[in-house]
C-alpha positions in Angstrom: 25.7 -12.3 21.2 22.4 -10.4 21.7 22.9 -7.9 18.7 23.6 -11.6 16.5 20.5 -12.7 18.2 18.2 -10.2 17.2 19.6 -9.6 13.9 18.5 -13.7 13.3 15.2 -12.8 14.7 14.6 -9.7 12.5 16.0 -11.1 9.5 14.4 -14.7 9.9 10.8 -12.4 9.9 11.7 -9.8 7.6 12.9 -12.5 4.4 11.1 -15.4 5.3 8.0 -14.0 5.4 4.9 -15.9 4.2 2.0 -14.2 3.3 -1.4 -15.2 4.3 -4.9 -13.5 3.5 -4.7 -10.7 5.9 -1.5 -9.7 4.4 -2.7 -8.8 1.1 -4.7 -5.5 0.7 -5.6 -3.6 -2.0 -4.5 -0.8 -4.3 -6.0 2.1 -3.9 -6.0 6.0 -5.2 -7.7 9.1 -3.3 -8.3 12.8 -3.4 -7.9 14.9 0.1 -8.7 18.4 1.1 -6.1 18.9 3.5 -6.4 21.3 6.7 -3.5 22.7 8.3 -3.2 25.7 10.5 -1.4 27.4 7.9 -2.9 26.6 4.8 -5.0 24.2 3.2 -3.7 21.6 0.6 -5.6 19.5 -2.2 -3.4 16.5 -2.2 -3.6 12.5 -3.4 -2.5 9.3 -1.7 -1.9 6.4 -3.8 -0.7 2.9 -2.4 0.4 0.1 -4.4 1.9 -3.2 -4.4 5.2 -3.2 -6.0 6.7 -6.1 -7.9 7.7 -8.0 -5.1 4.7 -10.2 -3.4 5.5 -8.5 -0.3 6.0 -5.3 -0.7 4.2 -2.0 -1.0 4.7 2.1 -2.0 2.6 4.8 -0.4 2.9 8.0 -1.7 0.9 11.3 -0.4 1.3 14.9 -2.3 -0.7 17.9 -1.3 -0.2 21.4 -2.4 -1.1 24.9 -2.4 -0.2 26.9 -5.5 -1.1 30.0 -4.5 0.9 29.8 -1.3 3.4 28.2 -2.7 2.8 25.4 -0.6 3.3 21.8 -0.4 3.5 18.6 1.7 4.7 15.5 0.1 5.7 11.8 1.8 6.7 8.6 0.7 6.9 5.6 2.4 8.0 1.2 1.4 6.9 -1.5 3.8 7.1 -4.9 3.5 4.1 -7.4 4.9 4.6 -10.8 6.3 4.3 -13.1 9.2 1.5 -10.6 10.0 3.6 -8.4 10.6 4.3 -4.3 9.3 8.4 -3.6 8.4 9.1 -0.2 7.4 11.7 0.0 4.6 11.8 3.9 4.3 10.1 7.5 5.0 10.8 10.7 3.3 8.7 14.0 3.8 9.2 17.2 2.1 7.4 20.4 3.6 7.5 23.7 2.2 5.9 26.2 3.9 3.9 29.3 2.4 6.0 31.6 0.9 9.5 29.2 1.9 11.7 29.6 -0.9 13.1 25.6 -0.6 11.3 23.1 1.2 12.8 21.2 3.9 13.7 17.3 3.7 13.9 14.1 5.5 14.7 10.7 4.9 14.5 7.9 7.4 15.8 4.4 6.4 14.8 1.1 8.3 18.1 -1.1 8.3 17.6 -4.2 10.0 20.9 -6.0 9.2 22.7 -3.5 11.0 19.4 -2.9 13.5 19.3 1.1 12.8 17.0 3.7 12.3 19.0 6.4 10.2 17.4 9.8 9.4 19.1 12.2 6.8 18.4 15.3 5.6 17.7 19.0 7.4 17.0 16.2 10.7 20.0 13.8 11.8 19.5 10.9 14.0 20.1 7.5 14.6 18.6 5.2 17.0 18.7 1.3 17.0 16.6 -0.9 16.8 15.9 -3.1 20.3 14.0 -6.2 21.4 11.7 -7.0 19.2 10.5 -3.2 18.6 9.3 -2.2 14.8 9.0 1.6 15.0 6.2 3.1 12.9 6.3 6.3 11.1 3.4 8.2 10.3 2.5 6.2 6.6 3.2 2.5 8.0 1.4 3.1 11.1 -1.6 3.9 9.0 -1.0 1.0 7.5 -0.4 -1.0 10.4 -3.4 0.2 11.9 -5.2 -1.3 8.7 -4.1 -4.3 9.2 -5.0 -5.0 12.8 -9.1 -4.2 11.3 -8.9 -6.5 9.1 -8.2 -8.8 11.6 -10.7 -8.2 13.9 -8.7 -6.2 16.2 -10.1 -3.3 17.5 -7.9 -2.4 20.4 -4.1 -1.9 20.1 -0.8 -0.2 20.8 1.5 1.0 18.3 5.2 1.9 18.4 5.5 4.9 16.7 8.7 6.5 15.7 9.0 10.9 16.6 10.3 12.3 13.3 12.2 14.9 15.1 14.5 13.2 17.3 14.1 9.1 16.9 11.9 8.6 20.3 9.9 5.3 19.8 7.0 5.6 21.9 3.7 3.8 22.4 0.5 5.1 21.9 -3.0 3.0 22.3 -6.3 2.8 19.6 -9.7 1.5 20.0 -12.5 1.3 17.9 -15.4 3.6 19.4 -18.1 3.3 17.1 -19.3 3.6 13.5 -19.8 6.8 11.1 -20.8 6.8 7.8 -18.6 9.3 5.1 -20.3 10.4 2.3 -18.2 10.6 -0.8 -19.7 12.0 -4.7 -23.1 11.1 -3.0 -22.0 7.5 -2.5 -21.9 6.3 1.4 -19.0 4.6 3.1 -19.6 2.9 6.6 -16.2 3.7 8.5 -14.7 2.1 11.8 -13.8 5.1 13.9 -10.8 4.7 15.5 -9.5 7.4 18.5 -6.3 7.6 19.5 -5.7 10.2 22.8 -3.4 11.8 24.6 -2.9 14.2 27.7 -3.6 16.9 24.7 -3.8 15.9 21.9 -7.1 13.7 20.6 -7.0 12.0 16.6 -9.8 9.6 15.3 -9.2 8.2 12.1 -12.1 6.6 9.5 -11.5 3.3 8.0 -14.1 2.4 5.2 -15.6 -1.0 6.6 -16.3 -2.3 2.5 -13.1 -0.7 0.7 -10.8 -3.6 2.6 -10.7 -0.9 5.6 -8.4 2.2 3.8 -8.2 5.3 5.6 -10.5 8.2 4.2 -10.6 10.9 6.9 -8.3 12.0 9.8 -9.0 14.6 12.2 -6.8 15.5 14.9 -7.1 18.2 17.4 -4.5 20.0 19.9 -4.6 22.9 22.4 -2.5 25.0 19.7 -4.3 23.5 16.2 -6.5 21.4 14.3 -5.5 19.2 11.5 -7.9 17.4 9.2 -7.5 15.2 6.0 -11.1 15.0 4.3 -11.8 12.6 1.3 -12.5 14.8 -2.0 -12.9 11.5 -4.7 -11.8 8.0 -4.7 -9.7 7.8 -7.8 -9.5 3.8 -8.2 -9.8 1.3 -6.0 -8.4 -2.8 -6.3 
């Protein structure tokens, strides 16, 4: 009876959703200088609406030809109720020098109320109580969303790639900084996001209906950033 329970509750959000104005964002198209430990990456992420009202594609590919390098991700979402549903999450990194790169693809299934990853990682978790488990493209997304409404403190439930864990993690707003793209300034929310040891502030331009243009996140062991190179379109 609980399992038929939730399973209403999911489905009841997920396919009746009604969309309102802060479920609507725009499409957008950037360039990004990528930073990892290992090598650097000149990559784009492009997110769209697809042709459903309600639903949306983000795609990110970086690589490095002269490493032989890549990173790519894709991720579907639907939007409603104000809410953020992952539909699915696939990531393929390849390493300097790896002769294949490695795979993984997570799908969200919430008739079943499962969270299924394939691939070169194997897990399945369910889905309890209410919880929508982010991965790493929606929770941008998510976090999106909560600017545009005015929020500027929240937690997340973020899914760990590696074995299923959903755990929570809290943002806040903790000022203003202003990128400066092709000579043209963009006033950004800063938003930080800490742990025991690990610290990650994200930039969300304030007049580009708040899309994420710089990440930087730093650890005892590395330091990753995600720098904004060119907007490519925007709307």
């Amino acid at each position: 009876m609980k399992f038929i329970t939730r399973l209403i509750i999911f489905n009841t959000l997920l396919f009746g959703a009604s969309l309102n104005a802060s479920d609507n964002f725009e499409n957008y198209e950037i360039r990004f200088d990528i930073s990892f430990p290992f090598a650097s990456l000149e990559g784009t992420k492009k997110f769209e609406k697809t042709k459903s009202s309600n639903e949306y594609a983000i795609t990110f590919e970086g690589k490095n030809s002269l490493l032989n390098a890549s990173l790519n991700q894709t991720a579907s979402l639907r939007v409603g109720n104000k809410k953020i549903f992952p539909q699915s999450y696939t990531q393929q990194i390849k390493a300097p020098f790896q002769r294949e790169a490695g795979i993984q693809i997570i799908n969200f299934d919430y008739k079943d109320l499962t969270i299924k990853s394939t691939g070169n990682v194997i897990w399945m978790v369910p889905i309890e109580d209410g919880v929508i488990p982010l991965d790493p493209l929606s929770m941008a997304m998510k976090m999106r969303s909560n600017l545009k409404k005015g929020i500027t403190e929240f937690s997340l439930d973020i899914l760990k790639l590696d074995d299923g864990e959903i755990y929570s993690n809290d943002f806040k707003v903790t000022g203003e900084e202003t990128l400066t793209i092709k000579d043209v300034n963009y006033p950004c929310y800063v938003v930080l996001r800490e742990t025991e040891n690990r610290t990650t502030k994200y930039y969300f331009a304030k007049n580009l209906d708040f899309i994420l243009l710089k990440v930087d996140d730093k650890r005892p062991s590395r330091r990753t950033s995600i720098d904004p190179v060119k907007i490519l379109s925007f709307g």
